[in-house]
C-alpha positions in Angstrom: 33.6 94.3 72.7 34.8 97.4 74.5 33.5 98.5 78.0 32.1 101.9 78.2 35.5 103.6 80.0 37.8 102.0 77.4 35.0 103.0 74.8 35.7 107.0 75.9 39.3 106.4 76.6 39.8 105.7 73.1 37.7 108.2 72.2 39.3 110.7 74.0 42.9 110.0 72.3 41.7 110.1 68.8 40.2 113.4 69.2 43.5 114.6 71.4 45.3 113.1 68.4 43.1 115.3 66.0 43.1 118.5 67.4 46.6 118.5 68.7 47.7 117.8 64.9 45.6 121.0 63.3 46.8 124.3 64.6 44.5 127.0 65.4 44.0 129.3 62.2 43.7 132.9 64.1 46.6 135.7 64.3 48.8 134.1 66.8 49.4 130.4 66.1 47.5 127.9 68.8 47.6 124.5 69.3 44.1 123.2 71.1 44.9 119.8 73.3 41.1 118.2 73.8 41.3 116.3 77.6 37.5 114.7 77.6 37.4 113.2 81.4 35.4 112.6 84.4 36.2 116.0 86.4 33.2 115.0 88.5 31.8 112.1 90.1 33.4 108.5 91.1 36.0 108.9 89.0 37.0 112.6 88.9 40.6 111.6 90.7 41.8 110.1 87.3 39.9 113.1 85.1 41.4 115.7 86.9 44.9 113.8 87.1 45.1 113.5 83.3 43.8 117.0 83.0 46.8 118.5 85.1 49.1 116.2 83.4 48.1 117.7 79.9 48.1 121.1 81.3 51.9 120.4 83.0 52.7 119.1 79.7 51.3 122.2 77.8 53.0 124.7 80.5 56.4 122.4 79.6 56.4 123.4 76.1 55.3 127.2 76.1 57.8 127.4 78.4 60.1 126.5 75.6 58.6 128.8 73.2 55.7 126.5 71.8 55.0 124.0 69.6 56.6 124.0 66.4 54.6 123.2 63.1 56.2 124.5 60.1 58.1 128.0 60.2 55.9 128.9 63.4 55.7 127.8 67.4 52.9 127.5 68.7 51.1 128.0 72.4 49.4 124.8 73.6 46.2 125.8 75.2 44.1 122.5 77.0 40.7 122.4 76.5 39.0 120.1 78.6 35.0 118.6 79.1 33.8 116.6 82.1 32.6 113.7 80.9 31.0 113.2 84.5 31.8 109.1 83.9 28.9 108.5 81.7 29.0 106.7 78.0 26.9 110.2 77.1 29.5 112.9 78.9 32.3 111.1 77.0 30.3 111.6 73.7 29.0 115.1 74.7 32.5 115.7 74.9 33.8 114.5 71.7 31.1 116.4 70.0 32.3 119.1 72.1 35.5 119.3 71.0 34.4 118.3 67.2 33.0 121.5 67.0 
């Protein structure tokens, strides 16, 4: 059975792993990276390190022009929800980032 954390940990990489595959459908192409964390409370050390991490990560490749997906590259934009280190931030924010 999986623990709460892991329980939003995984959730928080499929939906990464979903949005980062679909580009953005608007004029200029965007690629939306979902970061679903606890940016408050106990655990905000490790929410806010894996937020800057996806945001270094998105700087690294804008920097080199974007993303590429098909004939176009792409700007990586992160968007991220604080899951404040509750089973019900974690889902708030995958429903969050569903919609």
């Amino acid at each position: 059975m999986l623990t709460t954390q892991t329980r939003n940990r995984v959730m928080s990489i499929v939906i990464t792993a979903a949005v980062m595959s679909s580009p953005a459908f608007a004029q200029d192409c965007e690629v939306k990276l979902g970061a679903v964390g606890p940016l408050s409370g106990a655990a905000a050390a490790w929410g806010l390190a894996a937020k800057d991490g996806a945001e270094f990560a998105a700087a690294l490749v804008n920097k080199e022009g974007g993303l590429p997906l098909g004939d176009e590259k792409c700007q990586v934009k992160v968007v991220s929800f604080d899951s404040q280190y509750t089973a019900a931030g974690g889902s708030a924010g995958a429903n969050f980032l569903e919609s």
